[in-house]
PDB file of N, CA, C and O in Angstrom:
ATOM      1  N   UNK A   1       0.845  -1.179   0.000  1.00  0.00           N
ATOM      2  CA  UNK A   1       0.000   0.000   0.000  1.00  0.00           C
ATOM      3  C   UNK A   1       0.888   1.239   0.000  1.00  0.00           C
ATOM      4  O   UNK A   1       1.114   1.849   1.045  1.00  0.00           O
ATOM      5  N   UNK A   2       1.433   1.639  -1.277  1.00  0.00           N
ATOM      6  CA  UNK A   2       2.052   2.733  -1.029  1.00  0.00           C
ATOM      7  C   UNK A   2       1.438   3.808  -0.963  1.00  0.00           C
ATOM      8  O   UNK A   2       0.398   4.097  -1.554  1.00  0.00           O
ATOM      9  N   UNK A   3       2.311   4.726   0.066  1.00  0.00           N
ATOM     10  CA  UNK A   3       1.544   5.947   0.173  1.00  0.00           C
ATOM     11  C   UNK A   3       0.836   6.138   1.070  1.00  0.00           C
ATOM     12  O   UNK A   3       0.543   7.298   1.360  1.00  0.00           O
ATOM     13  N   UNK A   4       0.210   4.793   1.974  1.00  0.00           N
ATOM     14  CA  UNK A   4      -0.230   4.781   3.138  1.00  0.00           C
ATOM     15  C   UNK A   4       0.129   4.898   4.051  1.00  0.00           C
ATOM     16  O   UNK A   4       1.305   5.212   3.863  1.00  0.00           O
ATOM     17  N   UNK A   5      -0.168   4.857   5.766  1.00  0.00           N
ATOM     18  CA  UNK A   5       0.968   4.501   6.950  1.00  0.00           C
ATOM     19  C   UNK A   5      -0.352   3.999   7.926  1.00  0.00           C
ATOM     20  O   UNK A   5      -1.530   4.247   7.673  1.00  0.00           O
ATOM     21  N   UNK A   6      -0.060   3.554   8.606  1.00  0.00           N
ATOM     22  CA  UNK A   6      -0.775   2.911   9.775  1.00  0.00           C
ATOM     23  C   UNK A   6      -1.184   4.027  10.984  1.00  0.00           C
ATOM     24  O   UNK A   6      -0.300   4.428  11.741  1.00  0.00           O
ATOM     25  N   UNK A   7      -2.597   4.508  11.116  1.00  0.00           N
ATOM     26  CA  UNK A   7      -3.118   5.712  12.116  1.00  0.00           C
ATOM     27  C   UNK A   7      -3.402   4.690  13.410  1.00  0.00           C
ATOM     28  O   UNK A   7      -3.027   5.096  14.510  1.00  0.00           O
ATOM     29  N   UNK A   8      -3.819   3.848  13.358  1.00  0.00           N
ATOM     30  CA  UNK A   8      -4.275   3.201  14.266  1.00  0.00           C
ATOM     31  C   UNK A   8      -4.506   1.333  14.752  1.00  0.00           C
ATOM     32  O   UNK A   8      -5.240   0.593  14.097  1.00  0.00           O
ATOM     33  N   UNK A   9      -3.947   1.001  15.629  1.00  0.00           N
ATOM     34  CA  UNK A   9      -4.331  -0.632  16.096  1.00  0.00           C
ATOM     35  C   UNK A   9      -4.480  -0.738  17.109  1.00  0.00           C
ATOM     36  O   UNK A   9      -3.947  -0.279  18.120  1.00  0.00           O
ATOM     37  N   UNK A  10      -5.576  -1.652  16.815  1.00  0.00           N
ATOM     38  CA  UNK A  10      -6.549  -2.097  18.421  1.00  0.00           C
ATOM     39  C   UNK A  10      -6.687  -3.435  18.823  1.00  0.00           C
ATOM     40  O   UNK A  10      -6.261  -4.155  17.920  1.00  0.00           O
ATOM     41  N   UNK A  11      -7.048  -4.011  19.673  1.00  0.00           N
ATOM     42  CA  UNK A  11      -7.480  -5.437  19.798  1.00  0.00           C
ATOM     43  C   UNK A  11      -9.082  -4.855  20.361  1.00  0.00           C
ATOM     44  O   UNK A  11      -9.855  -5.722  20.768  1.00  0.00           O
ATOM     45  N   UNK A  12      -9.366  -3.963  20.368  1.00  0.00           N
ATOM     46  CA  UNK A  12     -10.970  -4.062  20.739  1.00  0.00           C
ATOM     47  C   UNK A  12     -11.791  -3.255  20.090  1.00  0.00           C
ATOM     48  O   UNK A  12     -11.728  -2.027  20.023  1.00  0.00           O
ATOM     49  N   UNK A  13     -12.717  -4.113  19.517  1.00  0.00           N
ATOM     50  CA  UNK A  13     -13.772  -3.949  18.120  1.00  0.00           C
ATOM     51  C   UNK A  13     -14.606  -2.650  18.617  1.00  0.00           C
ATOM     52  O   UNK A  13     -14.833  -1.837  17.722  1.00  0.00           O
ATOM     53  N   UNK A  14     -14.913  -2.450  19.424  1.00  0.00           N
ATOM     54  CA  UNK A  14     -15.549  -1.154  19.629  1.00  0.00           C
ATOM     55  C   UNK A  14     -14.529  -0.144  19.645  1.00  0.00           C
ATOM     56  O   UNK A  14     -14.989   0.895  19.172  1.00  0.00           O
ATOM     57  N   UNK A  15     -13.313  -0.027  20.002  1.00  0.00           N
ATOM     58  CA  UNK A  15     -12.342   1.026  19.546  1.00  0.00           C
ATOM     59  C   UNK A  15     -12.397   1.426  18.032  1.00  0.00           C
ATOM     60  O   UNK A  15     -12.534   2.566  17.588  1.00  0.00           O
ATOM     61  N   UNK A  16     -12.244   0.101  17.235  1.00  0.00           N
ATOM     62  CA  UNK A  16     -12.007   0.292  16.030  1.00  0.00           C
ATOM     63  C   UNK A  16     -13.340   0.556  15.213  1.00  0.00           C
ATOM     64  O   UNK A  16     -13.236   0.886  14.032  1.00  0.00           O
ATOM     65  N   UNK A  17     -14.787   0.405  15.890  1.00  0.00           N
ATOM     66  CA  UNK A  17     -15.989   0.806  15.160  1.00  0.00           C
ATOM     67  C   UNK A  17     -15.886   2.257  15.529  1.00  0.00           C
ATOM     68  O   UNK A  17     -16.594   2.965  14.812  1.00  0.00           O
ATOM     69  N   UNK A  18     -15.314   2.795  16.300  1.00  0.00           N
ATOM     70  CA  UNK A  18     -15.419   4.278  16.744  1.00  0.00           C
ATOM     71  C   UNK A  18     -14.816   5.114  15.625  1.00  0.00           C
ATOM     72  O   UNK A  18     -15.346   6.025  14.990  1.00  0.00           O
ATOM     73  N   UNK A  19     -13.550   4.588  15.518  1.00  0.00           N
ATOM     74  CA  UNK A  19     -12.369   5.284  14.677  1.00  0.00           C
ATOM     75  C   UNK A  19     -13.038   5.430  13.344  1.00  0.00           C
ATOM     76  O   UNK A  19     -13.078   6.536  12.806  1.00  0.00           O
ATOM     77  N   UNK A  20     -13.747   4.008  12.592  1.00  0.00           N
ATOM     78  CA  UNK A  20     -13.675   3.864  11.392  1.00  0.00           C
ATOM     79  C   UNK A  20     -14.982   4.742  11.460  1.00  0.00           C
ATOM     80  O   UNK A  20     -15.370   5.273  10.419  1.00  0.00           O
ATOM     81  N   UNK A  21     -15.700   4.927  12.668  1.00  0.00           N
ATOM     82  CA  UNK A  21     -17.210   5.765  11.991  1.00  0.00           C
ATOM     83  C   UNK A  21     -16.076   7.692  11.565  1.00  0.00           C
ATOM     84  O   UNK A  21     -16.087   8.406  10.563  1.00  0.00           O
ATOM     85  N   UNK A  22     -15.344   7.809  12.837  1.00  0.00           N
ATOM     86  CA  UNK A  22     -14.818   9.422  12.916  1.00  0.00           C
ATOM     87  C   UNK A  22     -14.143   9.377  11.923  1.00  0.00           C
ATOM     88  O   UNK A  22     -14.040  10.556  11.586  1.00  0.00           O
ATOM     89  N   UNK A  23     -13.539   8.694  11.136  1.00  0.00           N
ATOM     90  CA  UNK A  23     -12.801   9.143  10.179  1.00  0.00           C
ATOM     91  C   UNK A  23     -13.763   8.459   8.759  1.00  0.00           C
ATOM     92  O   UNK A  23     -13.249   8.482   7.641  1.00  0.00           O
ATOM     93  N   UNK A  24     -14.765   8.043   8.908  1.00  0.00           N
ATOM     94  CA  UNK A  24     -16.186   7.886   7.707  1.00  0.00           C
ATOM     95  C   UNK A  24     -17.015   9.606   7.826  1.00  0.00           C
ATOM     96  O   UNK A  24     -17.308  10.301   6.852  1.00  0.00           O
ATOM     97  N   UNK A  25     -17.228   9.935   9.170  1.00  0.00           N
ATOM     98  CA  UNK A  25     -18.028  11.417   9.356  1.00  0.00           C
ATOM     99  C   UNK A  25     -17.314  12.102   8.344  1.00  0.00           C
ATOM    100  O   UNK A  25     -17.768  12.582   7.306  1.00  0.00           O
ATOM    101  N   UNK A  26     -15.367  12.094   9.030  1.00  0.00           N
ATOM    102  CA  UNK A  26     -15.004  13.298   8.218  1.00  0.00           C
ATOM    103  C   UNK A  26     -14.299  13.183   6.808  1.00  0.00           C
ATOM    104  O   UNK A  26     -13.381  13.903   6.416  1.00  0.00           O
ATOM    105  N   UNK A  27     -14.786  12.337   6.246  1.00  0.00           N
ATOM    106  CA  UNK A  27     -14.158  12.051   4.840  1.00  0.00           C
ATOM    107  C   UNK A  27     -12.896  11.482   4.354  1.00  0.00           C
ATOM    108  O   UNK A  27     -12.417  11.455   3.221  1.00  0.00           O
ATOM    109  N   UNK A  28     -12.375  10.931   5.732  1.00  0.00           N
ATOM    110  CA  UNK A  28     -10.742  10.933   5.680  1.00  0.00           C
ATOM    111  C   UNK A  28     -10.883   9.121   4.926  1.00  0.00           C
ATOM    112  O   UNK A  28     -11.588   8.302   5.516  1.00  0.00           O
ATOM    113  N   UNK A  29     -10.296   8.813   3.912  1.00  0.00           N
ATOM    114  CA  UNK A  29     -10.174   7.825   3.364  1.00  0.00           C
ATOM    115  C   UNK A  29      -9.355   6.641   4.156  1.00  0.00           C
ATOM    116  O   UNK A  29      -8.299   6.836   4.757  1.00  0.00           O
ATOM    117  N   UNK A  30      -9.882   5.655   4.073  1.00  0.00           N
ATOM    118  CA  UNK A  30      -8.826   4.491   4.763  1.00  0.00           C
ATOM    119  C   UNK A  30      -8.516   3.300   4.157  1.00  0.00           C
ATOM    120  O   UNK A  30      -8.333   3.376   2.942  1.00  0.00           O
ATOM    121  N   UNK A  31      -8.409   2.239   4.657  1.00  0.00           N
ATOM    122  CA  UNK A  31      -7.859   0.643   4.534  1.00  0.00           C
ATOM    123  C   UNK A  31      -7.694  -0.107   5.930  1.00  0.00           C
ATOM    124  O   UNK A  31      -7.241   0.393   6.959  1.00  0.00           O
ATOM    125  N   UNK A  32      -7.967  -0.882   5.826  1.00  0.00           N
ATOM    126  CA  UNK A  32      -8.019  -1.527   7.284  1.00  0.00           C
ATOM    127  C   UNK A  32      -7.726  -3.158   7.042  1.00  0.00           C
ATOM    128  O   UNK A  32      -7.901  -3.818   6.018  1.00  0.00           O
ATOM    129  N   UNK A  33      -7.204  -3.580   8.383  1.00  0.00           N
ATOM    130  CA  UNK A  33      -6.862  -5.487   7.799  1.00  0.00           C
ATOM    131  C   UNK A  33      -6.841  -5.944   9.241  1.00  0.00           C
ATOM    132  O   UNK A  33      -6.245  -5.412  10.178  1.00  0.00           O
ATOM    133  N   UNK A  34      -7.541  -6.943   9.249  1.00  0.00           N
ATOM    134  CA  UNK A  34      -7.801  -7.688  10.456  1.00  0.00           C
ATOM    135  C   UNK A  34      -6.659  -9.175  10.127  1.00  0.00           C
ATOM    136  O   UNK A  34      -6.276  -9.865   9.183  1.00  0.00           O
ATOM    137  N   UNK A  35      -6.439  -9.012  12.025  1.00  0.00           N
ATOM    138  CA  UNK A  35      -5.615 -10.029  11.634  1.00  0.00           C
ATOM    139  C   UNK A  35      -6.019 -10.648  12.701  1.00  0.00           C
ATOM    140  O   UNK A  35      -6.021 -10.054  13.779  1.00  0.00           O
ATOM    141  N   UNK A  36      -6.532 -12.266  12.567  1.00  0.00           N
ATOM    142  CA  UNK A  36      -6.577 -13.082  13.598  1.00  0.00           C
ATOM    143  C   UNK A  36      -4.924 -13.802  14.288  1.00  0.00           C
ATOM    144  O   UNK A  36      -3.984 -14.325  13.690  1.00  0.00           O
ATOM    145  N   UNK A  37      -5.138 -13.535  15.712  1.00  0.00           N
ATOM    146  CA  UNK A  37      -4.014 -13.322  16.516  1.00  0.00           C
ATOM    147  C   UNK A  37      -3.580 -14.781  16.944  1.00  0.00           C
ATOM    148  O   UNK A  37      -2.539 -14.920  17.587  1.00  0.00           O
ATOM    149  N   UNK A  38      -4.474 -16.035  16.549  1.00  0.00           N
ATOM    150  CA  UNK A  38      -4.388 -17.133  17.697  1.00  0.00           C
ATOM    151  C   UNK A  38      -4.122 -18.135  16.377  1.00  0.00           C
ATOM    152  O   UNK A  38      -3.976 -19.328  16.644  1.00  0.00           O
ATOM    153  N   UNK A  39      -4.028 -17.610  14.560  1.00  0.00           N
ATOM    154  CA  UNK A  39      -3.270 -18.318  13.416  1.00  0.00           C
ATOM    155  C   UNK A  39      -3.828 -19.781  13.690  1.00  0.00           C
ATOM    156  O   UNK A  39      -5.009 -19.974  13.979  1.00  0.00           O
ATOM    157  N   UNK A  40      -2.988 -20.687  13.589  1.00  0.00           N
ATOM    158  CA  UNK A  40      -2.955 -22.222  13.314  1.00  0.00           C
ATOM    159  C   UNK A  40      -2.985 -22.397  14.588  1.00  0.00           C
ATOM    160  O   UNK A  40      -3.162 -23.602  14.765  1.00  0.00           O
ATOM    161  N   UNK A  41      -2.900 -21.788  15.705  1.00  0.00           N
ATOM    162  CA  UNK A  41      -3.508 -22.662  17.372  1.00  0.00           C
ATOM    163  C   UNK A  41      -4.408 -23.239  17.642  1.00  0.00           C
ATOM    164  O   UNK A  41      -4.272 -24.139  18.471  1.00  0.00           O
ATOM    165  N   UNK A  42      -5.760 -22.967  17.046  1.00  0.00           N
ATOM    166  CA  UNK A  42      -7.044 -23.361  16.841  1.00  0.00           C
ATOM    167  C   UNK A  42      -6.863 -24.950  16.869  1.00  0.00           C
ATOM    168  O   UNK A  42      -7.061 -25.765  17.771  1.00  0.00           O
ATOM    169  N   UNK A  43      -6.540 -25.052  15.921  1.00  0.00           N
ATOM    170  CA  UNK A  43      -6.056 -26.530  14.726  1.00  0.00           C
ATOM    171  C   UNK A  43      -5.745 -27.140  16.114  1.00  0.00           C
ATOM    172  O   UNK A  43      -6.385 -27.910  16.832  1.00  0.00           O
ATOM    173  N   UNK A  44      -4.481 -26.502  16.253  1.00  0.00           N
ATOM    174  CA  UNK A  44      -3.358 -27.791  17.051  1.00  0.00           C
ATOM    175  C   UNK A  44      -3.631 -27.830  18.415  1.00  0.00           C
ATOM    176  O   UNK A  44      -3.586 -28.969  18.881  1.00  0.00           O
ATOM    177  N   UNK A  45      -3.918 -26.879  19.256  1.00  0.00           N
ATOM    178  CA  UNK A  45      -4.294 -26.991  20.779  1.00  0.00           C
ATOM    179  C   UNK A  45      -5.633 -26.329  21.558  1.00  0.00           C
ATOM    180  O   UNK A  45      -5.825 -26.186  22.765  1.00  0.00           O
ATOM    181  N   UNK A  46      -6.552 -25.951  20.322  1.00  0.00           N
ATOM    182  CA  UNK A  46      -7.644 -25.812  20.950  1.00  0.00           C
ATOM    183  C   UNK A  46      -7.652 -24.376  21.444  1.00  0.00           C
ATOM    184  O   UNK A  46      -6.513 -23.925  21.326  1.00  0.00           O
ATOM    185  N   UNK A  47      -8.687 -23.273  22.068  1.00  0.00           N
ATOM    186  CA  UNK A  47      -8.679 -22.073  22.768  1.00  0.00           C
ATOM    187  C   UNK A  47      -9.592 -22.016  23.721  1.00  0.00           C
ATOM    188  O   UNK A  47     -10.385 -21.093  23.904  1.00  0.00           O
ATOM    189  N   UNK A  48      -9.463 -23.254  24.493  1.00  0.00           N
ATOM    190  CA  UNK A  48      -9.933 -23.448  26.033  1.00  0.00           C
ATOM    191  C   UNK A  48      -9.436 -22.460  26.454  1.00  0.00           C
ATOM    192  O   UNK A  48      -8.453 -22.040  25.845  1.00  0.00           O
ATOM    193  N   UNK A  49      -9.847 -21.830  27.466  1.00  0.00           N
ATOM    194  CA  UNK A  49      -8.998 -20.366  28.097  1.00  0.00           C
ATOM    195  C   UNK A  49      -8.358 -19.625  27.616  1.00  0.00           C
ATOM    196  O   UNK A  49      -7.359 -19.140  28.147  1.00  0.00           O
ATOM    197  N   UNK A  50      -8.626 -19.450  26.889  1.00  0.00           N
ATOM    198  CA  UNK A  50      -8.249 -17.945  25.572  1.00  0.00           C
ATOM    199  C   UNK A  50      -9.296 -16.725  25.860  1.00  0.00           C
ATOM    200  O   UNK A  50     -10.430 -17.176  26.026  1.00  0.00           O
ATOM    201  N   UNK A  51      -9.247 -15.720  25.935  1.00  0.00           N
ATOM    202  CA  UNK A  51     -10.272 -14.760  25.785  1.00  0.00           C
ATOM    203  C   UNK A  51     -10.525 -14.182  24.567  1.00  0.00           C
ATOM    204  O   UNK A  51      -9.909 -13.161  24.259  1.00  0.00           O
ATOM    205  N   UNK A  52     -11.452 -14.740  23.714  1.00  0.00           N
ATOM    206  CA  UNK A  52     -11.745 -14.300  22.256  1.00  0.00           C
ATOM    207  C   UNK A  52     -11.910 -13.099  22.014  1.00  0.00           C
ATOM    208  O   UNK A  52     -12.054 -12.760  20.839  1.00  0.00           O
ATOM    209  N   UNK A  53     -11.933 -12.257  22.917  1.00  0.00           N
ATOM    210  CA  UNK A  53     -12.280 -10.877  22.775  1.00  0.00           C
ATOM    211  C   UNK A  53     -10.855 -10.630  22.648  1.00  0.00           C
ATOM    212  O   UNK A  53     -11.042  -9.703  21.860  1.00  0.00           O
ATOM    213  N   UNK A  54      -9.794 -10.660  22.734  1.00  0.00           N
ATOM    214  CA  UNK A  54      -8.787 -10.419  22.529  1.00  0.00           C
ATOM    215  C   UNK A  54      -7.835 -10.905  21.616  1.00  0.00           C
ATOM    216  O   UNK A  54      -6.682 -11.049  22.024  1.00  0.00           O
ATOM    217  N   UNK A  55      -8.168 -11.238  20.221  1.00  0.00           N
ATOM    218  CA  UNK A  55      -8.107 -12.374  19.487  1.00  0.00           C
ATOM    219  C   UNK A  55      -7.679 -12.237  18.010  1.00  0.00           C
ATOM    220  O   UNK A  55      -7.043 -12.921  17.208  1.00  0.00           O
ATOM    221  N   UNK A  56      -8.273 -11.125  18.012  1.00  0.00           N
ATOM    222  CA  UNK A  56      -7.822 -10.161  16.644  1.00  0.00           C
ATOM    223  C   UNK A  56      -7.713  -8.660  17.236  1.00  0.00           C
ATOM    224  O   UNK A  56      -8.227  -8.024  18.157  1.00  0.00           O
ATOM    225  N   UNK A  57      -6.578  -8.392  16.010  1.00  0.00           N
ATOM    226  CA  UNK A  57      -6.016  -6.952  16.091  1.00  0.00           C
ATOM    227  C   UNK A  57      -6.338  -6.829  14.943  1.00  0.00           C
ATOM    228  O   UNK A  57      -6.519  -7.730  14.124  1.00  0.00           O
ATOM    229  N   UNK A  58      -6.456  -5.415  14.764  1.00  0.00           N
ATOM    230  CA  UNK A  58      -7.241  -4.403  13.684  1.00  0.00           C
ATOM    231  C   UNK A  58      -6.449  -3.388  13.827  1.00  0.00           C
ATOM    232  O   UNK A  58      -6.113  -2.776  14.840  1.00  0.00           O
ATOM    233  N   UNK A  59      -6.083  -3.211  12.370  1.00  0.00           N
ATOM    234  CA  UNK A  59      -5.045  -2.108  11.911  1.00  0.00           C
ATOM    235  C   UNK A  59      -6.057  -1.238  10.878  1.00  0.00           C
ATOM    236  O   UNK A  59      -6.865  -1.837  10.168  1.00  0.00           O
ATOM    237  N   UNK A  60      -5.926   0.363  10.857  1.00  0.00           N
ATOM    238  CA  UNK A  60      -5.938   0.868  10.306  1.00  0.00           C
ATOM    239  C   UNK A  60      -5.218   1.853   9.674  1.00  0.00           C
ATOM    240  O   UNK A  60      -4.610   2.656  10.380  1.00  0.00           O
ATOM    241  N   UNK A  61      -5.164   1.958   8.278  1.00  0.00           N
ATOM    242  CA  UNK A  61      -4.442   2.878   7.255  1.00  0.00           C
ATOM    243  C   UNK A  61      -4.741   4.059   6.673  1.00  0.00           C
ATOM    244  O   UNK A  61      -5.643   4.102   5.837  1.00  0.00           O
ATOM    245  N   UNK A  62      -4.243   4.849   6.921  1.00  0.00           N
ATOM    246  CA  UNK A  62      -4.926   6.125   6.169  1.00  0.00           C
ATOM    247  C   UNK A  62      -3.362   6.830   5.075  1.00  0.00           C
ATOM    248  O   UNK A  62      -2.208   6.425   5.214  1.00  0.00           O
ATOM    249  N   UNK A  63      -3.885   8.090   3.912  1.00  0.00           N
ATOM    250  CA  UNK A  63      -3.115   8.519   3.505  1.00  0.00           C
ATOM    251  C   UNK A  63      -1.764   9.001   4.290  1.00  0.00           C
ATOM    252  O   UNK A  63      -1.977   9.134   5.495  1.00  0.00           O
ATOM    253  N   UNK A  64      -0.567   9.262   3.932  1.00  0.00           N
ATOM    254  CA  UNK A  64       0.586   9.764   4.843  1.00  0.00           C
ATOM    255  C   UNK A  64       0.023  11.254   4.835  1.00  0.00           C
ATOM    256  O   UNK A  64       0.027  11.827   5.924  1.00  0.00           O
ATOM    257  N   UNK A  65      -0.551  12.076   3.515  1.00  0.00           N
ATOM    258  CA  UNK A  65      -0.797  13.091   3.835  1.00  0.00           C
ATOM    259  C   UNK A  65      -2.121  13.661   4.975  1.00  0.00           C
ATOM    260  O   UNK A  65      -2.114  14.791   5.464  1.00  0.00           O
ATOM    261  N   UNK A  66      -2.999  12.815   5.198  1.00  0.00           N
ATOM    262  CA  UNK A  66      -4.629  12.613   6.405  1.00  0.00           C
ATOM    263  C   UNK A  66      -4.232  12.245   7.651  1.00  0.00           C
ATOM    264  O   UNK A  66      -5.003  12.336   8.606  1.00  0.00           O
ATOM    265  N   UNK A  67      -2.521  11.620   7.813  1.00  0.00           N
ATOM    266  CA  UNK A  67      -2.187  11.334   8.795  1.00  0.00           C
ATOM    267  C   UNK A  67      -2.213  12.203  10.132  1.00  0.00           C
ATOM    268  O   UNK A  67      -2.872  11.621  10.994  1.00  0.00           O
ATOM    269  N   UNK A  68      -1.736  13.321  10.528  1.00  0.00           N
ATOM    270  CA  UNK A  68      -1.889  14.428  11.541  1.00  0.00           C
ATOM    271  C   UNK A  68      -3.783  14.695  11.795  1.00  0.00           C
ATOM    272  O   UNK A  68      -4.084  14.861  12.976  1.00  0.00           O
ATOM    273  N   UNK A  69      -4.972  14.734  10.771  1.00  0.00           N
ATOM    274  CA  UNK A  69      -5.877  14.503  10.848  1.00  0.00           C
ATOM    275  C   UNK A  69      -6.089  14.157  11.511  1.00  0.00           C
ATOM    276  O   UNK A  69      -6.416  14.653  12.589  1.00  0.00           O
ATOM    277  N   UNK A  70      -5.939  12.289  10.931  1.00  0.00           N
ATOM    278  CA  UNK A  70      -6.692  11.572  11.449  1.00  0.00           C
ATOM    279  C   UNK A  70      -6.464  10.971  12.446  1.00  0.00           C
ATOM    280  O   UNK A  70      -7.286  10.164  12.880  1.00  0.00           O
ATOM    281  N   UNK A  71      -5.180  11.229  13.124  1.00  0.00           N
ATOM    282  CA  UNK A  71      -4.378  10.554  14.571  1.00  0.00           C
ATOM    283  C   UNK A  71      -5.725  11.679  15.616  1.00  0.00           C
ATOM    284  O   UNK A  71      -6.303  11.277  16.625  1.00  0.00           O
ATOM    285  N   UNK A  72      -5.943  13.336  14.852  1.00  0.00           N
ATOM    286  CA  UNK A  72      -6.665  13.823  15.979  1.00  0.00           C
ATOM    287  C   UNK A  72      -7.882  13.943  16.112  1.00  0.00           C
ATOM    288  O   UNK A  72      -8.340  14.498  17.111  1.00  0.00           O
ATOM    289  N   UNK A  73      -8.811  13.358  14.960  1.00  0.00           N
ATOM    290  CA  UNK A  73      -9.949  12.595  14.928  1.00  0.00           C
ATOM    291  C   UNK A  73     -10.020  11.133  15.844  1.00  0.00           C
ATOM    292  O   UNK A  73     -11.069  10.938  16.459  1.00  0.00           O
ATOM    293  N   UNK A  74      -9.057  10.227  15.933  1.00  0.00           N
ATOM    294  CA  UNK A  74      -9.136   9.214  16.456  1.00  0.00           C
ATOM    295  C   UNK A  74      -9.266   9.395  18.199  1.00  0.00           C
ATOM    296  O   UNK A  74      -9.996   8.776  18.973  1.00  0.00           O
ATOM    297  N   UNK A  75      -8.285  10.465  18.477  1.00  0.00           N
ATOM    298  CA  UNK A  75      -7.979  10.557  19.671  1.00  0.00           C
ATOM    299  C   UNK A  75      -9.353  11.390  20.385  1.00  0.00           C
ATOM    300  O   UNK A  75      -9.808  11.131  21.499  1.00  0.00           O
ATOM    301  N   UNK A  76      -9.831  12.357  19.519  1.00  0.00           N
ATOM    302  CA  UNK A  76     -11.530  13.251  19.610  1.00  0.00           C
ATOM    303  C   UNK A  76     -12.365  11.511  19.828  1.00  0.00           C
ATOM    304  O   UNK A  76     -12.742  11.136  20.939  1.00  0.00           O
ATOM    305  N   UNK A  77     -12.477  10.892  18.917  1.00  0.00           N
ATOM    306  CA  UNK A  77     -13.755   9.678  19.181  1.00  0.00           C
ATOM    307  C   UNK A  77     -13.301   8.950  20.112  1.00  0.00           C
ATOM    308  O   UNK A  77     -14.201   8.380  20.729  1.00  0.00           O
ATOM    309  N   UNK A  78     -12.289   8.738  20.462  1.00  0.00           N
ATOM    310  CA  UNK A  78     -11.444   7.590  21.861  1.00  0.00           C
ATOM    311  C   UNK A  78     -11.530   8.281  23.004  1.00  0.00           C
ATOM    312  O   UNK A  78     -11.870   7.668  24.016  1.00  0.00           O
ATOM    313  N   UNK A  79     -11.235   9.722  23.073  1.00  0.00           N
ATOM    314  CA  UNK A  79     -11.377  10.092  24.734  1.00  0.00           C
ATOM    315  C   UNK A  79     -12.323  11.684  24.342  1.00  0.00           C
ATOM    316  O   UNK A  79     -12.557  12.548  25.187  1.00  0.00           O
ATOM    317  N   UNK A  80     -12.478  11.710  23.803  1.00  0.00           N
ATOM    318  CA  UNK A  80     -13.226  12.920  23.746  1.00  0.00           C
ATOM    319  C   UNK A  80     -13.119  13.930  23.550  1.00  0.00           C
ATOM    320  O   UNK A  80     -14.094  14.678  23.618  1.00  0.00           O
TER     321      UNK A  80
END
C-alpha cells in the first residue's frame, strides 16, 4: 500500500468501530486489515482459556498526507 501509513491498532472492536465511523463522518479515506491473533492454534491446541475478545487486532491505514488529521480525529472519538 504505497503511500499509506498505519493511524491506528486495536485489539478491541468497539475502539475500532469508533475510529472507522470518525474518520467515515469526516471524509478521511482508509484501509483496514484484520488479523486473527491465535493463526494455526485453533487446529493444534484448541482455545480453552483464551479470551476471544482479545483475538484479533485491527489495523488501520490512512493517507501519509490525512495522517496528523486523522491521529486527531481518532484521539476526539477515543477520549473525547
Amino acid at each position: 500500500m504505497f503511500g499509506w501509513v498505519e493511524a491506528y491498532t486495536t485489539i478491541l472492536m468497539d475502539d475500532y468501530a469508533k475510529v472507522r465511523e470518525a474518520l467515515n463522518t469526516s471524509g478521511i479515506r482508509y484501509h483496514m486489515k484484520i488479523k486473527d491473533m491465535l493463526g494455526n492454534m485453533r487446529g493444534r491446541s484448541g482455545t480453552f482459556g483464551v479470551n476471544m475478545d482479545y483475538s484479533t487486532q485491527y489495523y488501520i491505514f490512512v493517507k501519509k498526507a490525512d495522517l496528523e488529521n486523522a491521529q486527531y480525529l481518532i484521539g476526539k472519538a477515543l477520549h473525547g
